[in-house]
C-alpha positions in Angstrom: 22.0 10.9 5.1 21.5 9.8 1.4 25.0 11.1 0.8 26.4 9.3 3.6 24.4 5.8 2.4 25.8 6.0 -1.3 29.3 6.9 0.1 29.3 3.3 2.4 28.1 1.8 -0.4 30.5 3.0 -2.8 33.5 2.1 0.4 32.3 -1.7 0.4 32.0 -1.7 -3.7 36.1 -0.5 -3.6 37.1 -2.8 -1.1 35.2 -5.4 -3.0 37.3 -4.8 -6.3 40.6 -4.1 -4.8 39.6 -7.9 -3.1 39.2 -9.4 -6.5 41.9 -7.7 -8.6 44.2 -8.5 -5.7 43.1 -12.2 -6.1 43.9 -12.2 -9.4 40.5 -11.1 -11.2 37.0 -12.3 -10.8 37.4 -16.3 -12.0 40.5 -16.8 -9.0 38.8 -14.6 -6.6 36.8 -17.5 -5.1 40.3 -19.2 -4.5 41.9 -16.5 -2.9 40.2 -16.8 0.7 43.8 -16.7 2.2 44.3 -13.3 1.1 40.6 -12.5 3.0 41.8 -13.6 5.7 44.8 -11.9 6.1 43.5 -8.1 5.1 40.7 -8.9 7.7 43.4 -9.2 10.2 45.2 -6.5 9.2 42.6 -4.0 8.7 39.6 -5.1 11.3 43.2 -4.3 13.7 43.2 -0.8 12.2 39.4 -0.1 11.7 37.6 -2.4 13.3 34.6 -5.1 12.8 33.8 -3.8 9.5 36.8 -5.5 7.9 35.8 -9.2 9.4 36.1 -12.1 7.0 32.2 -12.1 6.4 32.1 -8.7 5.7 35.5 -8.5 2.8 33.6 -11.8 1.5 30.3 -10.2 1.2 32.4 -6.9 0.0 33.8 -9.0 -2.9 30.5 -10.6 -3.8 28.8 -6.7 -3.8 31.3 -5.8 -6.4 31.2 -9.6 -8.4 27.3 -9.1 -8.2 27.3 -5.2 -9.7 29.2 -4.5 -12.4 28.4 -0.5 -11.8 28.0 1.0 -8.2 26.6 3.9 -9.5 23.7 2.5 -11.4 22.6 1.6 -7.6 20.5 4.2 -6.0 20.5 6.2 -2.5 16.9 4.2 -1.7 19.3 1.2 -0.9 21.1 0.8 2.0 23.8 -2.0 2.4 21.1 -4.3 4.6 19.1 -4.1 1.4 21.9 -5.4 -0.6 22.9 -8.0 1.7 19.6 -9.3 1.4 19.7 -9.7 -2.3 23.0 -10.7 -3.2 22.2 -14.5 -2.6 20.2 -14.1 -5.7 22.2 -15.2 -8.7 19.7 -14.3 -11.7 20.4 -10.9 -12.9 17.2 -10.1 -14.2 15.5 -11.4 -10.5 18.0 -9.4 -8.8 17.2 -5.9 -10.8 13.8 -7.1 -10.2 13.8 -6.7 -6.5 16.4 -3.7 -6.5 13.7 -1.7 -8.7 11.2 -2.8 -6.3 13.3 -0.7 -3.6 13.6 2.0 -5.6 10.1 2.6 -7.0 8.0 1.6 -4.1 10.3 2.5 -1.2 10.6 -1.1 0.3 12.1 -1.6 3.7 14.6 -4.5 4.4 11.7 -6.4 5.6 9.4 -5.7 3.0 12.1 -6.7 0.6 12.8 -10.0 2.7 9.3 -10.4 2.8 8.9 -10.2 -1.6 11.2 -12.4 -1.9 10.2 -15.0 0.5 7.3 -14.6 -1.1 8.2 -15.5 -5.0 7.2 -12.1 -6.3 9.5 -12.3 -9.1 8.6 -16.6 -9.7 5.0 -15.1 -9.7 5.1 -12.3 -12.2 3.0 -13.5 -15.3 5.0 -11.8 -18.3 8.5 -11.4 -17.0 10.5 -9.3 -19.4 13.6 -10.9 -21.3 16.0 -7.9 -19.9 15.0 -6.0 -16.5 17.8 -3.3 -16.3 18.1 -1.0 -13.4 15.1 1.6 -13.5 16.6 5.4 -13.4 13.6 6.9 -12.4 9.7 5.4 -11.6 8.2 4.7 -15.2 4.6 4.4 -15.6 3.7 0.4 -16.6 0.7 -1.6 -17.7 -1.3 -2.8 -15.4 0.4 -6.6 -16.6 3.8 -5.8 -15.9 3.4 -6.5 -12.3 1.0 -8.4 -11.7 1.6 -11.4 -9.6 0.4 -15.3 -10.1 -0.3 -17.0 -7.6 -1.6 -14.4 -5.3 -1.7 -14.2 -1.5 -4.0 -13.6 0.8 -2.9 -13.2 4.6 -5.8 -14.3 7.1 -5.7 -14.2 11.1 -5.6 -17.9 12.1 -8.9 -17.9 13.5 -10.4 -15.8 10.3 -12.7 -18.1 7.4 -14.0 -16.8 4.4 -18.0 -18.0 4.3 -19.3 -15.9 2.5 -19.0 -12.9 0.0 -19.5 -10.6 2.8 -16.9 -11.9 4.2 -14.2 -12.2 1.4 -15.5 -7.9 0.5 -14.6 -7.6 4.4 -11.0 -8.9 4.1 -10.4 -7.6 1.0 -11.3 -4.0 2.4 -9.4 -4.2 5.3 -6.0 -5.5 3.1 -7.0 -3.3 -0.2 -3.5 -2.1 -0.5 -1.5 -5.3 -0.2 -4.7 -7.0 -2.1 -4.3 -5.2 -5.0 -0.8 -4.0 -5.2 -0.2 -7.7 -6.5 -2.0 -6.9 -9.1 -0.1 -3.9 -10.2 0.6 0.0 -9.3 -1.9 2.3 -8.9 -5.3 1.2 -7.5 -7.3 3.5 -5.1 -10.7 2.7 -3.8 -13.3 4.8 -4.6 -16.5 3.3 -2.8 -17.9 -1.0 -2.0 -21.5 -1.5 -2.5 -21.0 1.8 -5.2 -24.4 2.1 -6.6 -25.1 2.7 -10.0 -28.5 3.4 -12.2 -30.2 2.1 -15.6 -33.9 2.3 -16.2 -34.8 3.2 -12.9 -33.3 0.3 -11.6 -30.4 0.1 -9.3 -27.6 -2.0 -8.8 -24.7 -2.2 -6.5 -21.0 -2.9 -7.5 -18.9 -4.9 -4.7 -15.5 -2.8 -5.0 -15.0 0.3 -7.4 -11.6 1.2 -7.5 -9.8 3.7 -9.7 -6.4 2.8 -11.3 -3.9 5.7 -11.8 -1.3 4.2 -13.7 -3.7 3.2 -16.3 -6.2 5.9 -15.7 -9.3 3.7 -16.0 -11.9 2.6 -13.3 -11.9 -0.9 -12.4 -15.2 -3.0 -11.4 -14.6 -6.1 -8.7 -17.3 -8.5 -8.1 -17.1 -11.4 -5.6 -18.4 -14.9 -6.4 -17.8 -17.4 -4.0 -18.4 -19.9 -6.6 -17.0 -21.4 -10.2 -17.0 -18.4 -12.4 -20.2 -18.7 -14.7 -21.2 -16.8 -18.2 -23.8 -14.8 -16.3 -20.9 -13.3 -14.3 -18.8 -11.9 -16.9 -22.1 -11.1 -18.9 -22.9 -9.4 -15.1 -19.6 -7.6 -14.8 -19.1 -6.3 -18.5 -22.5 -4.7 -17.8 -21.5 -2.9 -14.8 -18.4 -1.8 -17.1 -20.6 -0.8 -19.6 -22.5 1.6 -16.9 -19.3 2.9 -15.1 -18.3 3.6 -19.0 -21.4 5.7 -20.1 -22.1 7.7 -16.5 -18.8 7.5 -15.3 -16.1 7.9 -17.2 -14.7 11.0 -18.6 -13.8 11.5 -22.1 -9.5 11.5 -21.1 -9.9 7.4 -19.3 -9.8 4.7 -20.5 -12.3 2.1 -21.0 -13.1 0.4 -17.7 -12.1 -3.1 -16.7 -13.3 -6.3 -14.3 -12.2 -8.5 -11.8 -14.3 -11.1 -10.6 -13.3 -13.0 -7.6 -14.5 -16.5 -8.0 -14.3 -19.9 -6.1 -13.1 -22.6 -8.0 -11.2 -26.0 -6.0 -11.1 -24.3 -2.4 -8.6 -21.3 -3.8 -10.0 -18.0 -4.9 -9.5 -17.0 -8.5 -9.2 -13.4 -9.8 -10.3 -13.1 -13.4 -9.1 -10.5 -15.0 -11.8 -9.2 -17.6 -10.5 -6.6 -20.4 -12.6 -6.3 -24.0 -13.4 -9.9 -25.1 -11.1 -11.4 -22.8 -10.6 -13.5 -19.2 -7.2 -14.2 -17.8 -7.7 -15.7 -14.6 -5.1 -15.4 -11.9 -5.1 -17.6 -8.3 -5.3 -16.5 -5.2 -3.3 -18.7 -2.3 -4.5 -17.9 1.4 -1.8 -18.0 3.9 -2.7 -18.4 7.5 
């Protein structure tokens, strides 16, 4: 089947070149819609609905669009590449074709990234994004997302913090996937011990990508110095009772309220970089 995928894709790439070099290179072949025309007669005759007009114009732009069909891998099919050849950015384009290949997006979740800025949103967007060959490990920055969205049922309202740790659990993987690869929840209300005194972290998740743990508290409030002096202590504790010797140091994110959207602030060392959360309804 993977075969079969890469050789249709490989078909429309040839017919796309033999379009433009037919129509006198690249910088005529937008004037050379005559010629379209005619081969779609001819050939839609002989093969059939494949060869329509739309399709040897979308044919022409596949090849225009990728200078190498083989640098494009068997996790796309050609609905995947219809859906992003409207986008004209290179860089955006390899965004979204390496978010195919390294987290096995359907056509829908791919419509569904881009309707939803993922690339506007990332917060360090690299000056050159080439074609990944394989999954590569990242930072924990490289993909994270600002704003961020939260999906709600219509009649759902956050009140509380019981109520935002509720949502959050039941959408932990599209939650946090926004803010990178790799999270896995490991317990909510995760209790944890000093001088006989307990205390109870909101959301302990584990990330795998950056083998650390990472602490979430909610606040549905402005974020305050108690909070990160709060959090870096819980950091502290998951650092001395938790953490083995091969992770690295553990990292915050506090989930604050600030101007009726929800802020994630991002707490690493001395440092707070807070990201905003958008809920869509």
């Amino acid at each position: 089947m993977l075969e079969e995928n890469q050789s249709t894709l490989e078909n429309y790439w040839h017919i796309g070149r033999l379009l433009v070099e037919a129509q006198g290179g690249e910088k005529r072949a937008k004037y050379g819609n005559g010629l379209i025309k005619e081969w779609s007669e001819k050939y839609t005759q002989k093969y059939g609905i494949s060869y329509s007009s739309r399709n040897l114009m979308l044919y022409r732009q596949f090849y225009i669009a990728f200078a190498n069909v083989n640098a494009l891998r068997t996790q796309l099919n050609w609905t995947h590449i219809r859906i992003i050849l409207p986008i004209k950015e290179e860089n955006k384009r390899n965004y979204y074709i390496n978010l195919c290949i390294t987290k096995s997006l359907s056509s829908r979740e791919l419509a569904k990234e881009i309707k939803n800025n993922s690339y506007e949103r990332l917060v360090n967007k690299p000056e050159r994004i080439e074609i990944v060959t394989i999954p590569k490990n990242k930072n924990i920055l490289s993909d994270m997302k600002n704003p961020i969205f939260i999906e709600l049922e219509k009649e759902k309202t956050i009140q509380n913090e019981h109520d935002l740790e509720t949502t959050i659990l039941a959408k932990l993987q599209n939650f946090f996937s926004q803010l990178g690869d790799g999270f896995a929840l490991i317990d909510n209300q995760y209790k944890i011990s000093c001088e006989n005194k307990n205390y109870y972290i909101d959301i302990l998740l584990f990330n795998v990508k950056i083998n650390c743990y990472v602490v979430v508290e909610l606040k549905l409030k402005e974020l305050r110095k108690e909070d990160k002096a709060q959090i870096e202590f819980y950091m502290q504790l998951i650092d001395e009772q938790i953490k083995e010797p091969f992770h690295n140091k553990t990292i915050g994110i506090i989930i604050s309220k600030k101007q009726e959207k929800l802020i994630a602030n991002f707490v690493r060392s001395e440092s707070v970089m807070p990201i905003t959360y958008k809920i869509k309804q």
